[in-house]
PAGUMAR-802820 format. One record per residue (C-alpha): y, x, z. Coordinates in pm, whole numbers, plus 32768, in hexadecimal, padded with zeros to 4 digits. Layout:
BEGIN
     y     x     z
     Y     X     Z
...
REM end
This chain:
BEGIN
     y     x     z
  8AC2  B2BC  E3D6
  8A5D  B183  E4BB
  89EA  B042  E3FF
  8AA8  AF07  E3C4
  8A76  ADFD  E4C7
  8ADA  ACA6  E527
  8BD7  AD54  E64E
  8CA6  ADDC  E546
  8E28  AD9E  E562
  8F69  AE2B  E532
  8FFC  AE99  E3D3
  8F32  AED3  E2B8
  901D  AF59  E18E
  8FD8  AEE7  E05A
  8FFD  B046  DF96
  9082  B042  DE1D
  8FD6  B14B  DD43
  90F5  B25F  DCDE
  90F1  B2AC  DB85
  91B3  B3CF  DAD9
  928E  B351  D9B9
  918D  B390  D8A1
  9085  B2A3  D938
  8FC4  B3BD  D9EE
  8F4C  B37A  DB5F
  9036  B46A  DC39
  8F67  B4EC  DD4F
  9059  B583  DE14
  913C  B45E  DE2A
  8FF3  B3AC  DEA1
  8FDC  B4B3  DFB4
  9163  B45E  E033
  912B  B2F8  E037
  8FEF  B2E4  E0E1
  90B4  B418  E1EE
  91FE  B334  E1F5
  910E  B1EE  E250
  906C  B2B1  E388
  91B9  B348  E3E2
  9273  B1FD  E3FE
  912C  B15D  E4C5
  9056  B09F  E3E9
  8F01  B050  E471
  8E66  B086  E324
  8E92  B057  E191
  8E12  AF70  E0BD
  8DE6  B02D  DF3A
  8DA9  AFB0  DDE5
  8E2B  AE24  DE3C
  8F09  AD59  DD44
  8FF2  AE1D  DD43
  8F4E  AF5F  DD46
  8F1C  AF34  DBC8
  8DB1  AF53  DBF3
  8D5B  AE90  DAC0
  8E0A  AFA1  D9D9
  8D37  B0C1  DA79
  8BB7  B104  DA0E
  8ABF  B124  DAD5
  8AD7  B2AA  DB09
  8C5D  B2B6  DB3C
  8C24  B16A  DC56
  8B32  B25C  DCEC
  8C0C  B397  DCF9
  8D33  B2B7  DD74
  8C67  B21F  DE95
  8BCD  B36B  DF0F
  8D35  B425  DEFD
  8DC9  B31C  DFEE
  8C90  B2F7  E0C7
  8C75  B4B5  E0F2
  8DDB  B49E  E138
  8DD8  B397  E23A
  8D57  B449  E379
  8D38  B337  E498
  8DCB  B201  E3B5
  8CBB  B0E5  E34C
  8CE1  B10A  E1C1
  8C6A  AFAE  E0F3
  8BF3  AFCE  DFA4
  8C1F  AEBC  DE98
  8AF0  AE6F  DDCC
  8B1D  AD4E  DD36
  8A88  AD52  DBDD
  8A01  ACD1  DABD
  888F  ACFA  DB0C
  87D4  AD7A  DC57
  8778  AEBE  DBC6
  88DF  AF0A  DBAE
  88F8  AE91  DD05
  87EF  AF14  DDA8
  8841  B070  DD2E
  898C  B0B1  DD9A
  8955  B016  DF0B
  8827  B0DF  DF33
  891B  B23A  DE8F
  8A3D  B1DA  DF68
  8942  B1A5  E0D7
  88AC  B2D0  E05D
  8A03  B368  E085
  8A48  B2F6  E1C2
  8AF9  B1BD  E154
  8AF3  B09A  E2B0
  8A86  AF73  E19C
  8ADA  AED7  E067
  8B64  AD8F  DFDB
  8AE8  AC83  DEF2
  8BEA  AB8D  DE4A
  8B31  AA40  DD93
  8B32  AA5F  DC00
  8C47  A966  DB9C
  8B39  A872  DAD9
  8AA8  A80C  DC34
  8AD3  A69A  DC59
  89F3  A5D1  DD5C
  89AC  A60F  DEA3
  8851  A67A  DE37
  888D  A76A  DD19
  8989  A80E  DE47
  886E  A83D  DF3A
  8760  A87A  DE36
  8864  A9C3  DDC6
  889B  AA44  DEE7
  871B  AA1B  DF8A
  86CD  AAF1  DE37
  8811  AC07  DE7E
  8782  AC3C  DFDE
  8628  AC86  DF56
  86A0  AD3E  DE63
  8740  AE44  DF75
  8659  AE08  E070
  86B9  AE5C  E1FB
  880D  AEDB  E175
  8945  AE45  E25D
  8A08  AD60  E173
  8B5A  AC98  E180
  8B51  AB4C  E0CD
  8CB8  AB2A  DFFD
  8D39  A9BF  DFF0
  8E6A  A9D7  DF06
  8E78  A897  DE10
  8FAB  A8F4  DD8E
  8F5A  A9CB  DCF2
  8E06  A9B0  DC9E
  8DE0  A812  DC93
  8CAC  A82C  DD40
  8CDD  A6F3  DE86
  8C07  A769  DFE8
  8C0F  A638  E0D6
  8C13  A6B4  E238
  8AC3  A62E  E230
  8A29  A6E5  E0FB
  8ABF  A817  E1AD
  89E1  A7EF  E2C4
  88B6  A7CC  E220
  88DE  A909  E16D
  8923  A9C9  E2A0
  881B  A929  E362
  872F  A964  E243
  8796  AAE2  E212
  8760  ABC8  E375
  8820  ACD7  E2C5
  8973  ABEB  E26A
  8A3D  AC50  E3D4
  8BB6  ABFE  E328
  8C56  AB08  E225
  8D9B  AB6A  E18A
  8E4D  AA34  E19E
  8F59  AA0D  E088
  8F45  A895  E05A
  90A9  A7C2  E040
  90E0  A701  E0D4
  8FC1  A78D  E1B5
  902F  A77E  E343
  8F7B  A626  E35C
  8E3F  A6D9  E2E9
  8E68  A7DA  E3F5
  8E74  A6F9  E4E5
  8D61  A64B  E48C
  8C7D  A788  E450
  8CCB  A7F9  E5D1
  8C84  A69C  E62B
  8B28  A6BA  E584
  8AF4  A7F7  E676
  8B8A  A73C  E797
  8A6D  A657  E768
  895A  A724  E739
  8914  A6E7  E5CF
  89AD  A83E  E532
  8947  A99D  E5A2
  8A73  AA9F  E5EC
  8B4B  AAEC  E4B8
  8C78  AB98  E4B0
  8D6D  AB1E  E3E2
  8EA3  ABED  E334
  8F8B  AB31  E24D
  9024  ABA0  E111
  90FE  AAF3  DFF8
  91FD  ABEC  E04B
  924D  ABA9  E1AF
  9305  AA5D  E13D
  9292  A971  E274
  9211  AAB0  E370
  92F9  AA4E  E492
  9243  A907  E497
  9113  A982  E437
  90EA  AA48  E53E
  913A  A914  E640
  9025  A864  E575
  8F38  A941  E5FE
  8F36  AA82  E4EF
  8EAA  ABEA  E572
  8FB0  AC96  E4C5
  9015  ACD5  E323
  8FB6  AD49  E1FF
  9076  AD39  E100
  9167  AE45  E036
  92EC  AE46  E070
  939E  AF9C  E069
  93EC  AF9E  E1B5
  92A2  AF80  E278
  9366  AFCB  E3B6
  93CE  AE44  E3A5
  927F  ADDF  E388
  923F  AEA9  E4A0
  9340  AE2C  E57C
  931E  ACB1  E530
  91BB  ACBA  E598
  91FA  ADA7  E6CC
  9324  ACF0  E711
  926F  AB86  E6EF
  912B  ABF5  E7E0
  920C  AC7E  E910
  928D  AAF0  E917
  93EC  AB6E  E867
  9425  AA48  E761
  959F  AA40  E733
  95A1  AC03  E724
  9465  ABC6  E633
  9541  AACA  E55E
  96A4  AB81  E54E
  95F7  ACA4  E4F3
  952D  AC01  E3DD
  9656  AB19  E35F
  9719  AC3F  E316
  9611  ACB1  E245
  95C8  AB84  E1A7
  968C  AB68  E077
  961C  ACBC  E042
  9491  AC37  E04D
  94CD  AB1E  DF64
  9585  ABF2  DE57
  9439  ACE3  DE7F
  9354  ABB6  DE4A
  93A9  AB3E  DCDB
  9290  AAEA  DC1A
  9278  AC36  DAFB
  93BF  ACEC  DB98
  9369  AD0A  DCF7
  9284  AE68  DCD2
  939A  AF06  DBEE
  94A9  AEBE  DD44
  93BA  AF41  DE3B
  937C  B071  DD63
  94ED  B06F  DD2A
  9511  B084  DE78
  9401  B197  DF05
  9495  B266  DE08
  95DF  B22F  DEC6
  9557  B2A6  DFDC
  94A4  B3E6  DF5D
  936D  B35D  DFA3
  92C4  B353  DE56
  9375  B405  DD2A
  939A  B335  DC19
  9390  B193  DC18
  92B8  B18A  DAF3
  91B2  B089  DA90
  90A5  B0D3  D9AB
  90A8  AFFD  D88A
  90C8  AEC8  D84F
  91C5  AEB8  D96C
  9300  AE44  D9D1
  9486  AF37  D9C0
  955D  AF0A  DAA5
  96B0  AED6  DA0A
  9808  AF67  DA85
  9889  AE05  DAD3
  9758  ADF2  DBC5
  97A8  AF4C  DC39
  98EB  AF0B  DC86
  986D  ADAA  DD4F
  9778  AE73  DE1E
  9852  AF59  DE3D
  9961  AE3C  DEDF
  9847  ADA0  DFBC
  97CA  AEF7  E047
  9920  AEF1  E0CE
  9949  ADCC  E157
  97CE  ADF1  E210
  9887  AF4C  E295
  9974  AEA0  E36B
  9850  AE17  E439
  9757  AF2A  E42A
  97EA  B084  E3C1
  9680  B0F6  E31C
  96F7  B031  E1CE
  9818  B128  E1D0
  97EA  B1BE  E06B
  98F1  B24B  DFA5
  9894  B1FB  DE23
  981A  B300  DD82
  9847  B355  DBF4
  9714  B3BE  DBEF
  9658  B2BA  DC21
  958F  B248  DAFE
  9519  B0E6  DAA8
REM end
C-alpha cells in the first residue's frame, strides 16, 4: 500500500466500526463496508475517528479493527486513528496498522490543550513519538474544544516532515482555508492537502475555498464523491443541486449524540452493515426518528434515485 502524501485528494470515508447487537466487533460487516466504500469510488478510508467509537475499544480490539479494514482494502489509502491517552498507546497502534499496510494515521489534540504552545509542544511530542510515519493533523473544535489558528497550523506542519494532510472540520472554517492556501501561495507553508469533515455541512464551498476533496462519514459517500468531482471539473450549480438535495439529509446525520445511530440506521438500510448497533454507552435510534429518516430518504430520492430505500422492519436501532 503507497504512503500518505501531501498530493492526496478525493474522498476519504470516514468508516463507522459495525458492531453486532451484543457489543461484539462484527468482522464481516467490516469486510462489506470497507468492499461497498471501494465499489462506490472512495479514494481511501479513514478508521477508528469520532465516530468510529474508538474510545470504547482496547487496545487489542482497535488493532484487530484497523488491520481487518486495511487487509481488506486492496488499492484504497486506509487512515488509522490513534489518538490516545498516552504515546505508547499511540505509537503502538500506528506502527500495528503501517505494519499492515495501512497509507498513515491520524492524531486529534487531547481536549485540555489550551495555548498556542501547549498545541505545538503536543503535537512536536506525537510526531516523535511515531517517528517518519505519514500523519493527518485533525482540526475539529467542536468537538474537541481544542482552537488551531491558521497560523499554529502551520507551524506544526512545517515543524513535522511526516504531517502531508489536515482534516479540516473547523466552523465556521472556510476563512481559515483560505488563509492556509494563502500561506502556500506565499511561500511560507509546505504542500498540505486538506480534506474537510464535520459531516459535509459547508463541502460545496469548501471545496471553492480551495479543499482537495472530503473526509468525513455520511451514508451515502457517493455525494461526497460527486460534490467534490463535480466542484473540480468547474460545475458549481450541478455540484450544489446535487448537494442541496442531500442536505437536510446531512444535517439530520450530524446531531451531536444521535447522528452515528442515523448513519448506522441507514447502512443497515442499505445492506451494507447488518445491524446499526453501538457498543455501549451509545445512542438508539427511536421509531419517531426512523420514521423521519425514513421521510427524508424520500424526499433526497426524487433528486438522486441511490436514496431509494424501501424501510425495512428489520432494521434495528
Amino acid at each position: 500500500m503507497t504512503k500518505l502524501t501531501a498530493n492526496a485528494a478525493g474522498t476519504f470515508a470516514i468508516a463507522p466500526t459495525p458492531f453486532h447487537d451484543d457489543g461484539r466487533i462484527d468482522e464481516r460487516s467490516i469486510d462489506r463496508l470497507t468492499d461497498f466504500y471501494a465499489e462506490v469510488g472512495c479514494e481511501g478510508v479513514t478508521v477508528l475517528g469520532i465516530l468510529g467509537e474508538a474510545p470504547k475499544l482496547d487496545a487489542a480490539e482497535a488493532e484487530q479493527v484497523a488491520v481487518r479494514f486495511v487487509k481488506r482494502a486492496k488499492t484504497m489509502q486506509i487512515i488509522v486513528g490513534v489518538s490516545a491517552p498516552g504515546f505508547a498507546s499511540m505509537r503502538s497502534l500506528a506502527e500495528a496498522s503501517m505494519e499492515a499496510g495501512a497509507a498513515g494515521v491520524m492524531i486529534a489534540p487531547p481536549p485540555h490543550l489550551r495555548t498556542d504552545d501547549q498545541i505545538i509542544g503536543y503535537f512536536k511530542q506525537a510526531q516523535e513519538a511515531i517517528g517518519d510515519i505519514p500523519w493527518v493533523l485533525q482540526d475539529y473544535p467542536l468537538t474537541l474544544s481544542v482552537v488551531f489558528t491558521p497560523a499554529v497550523i502551520r507551524r506544526i506542519v512545517m515543524d513535522s516532515p511526516s504531517c502531508v494532510m489536515l482534516k479540516h472540520e473547523d466552523w465556521p472554517g472556510l476563512e481559515k482555508i483560505s488563509t492556509l492556501r494563502g500561506y502556500q501561495k506565499d511561500g511560507s507553508l509546505k504542500p498540505l492537502s486538506i480534506l474537510c469533515g464535520n459531516g459535509g455541512l459547508f463541502l460545496d464551498f469548501e471545496m471553492e475555498r480551495g479543499a482537495d476533496g472530503a473526509m468525513t462519514g455520511y451514508a451515502f459517500p457517493e455525494l461526497l464523491i460527486d460534490v467534490v468531482r463535480l466542484s473540480k471539473e468547474g460545475k458549481r450549480d450541478a455540484a450544489h443541486d446535487l448537494f442541496d438535495a442531500h442536505l437536510p439529509l446531512i444535517r439530520y446525520e450530524q446531531q451531536p449524540g444521535a447522528g452515528l445511530a442515523v448513519r448506522k440506521y441507514v447502512l443497515q438500510k442499505r445492506g451494507v452493515i447488518a445491524s446499526s448497533a453501538q457498543r455501549k454507552p451509545g445512542a438508539m435510534i427511536t421509531p419517531a426518528a426512523k420514521a423521519e429518516v425514513d421521510y427524508l430518504l424520500s424526499r433526497v430520492a426524487r433528486v438522486d434515485r441511490r436514496a431509494n430505500l424501501q424501510p425495512q422492519s428489520s432494521a434495528a436501532g
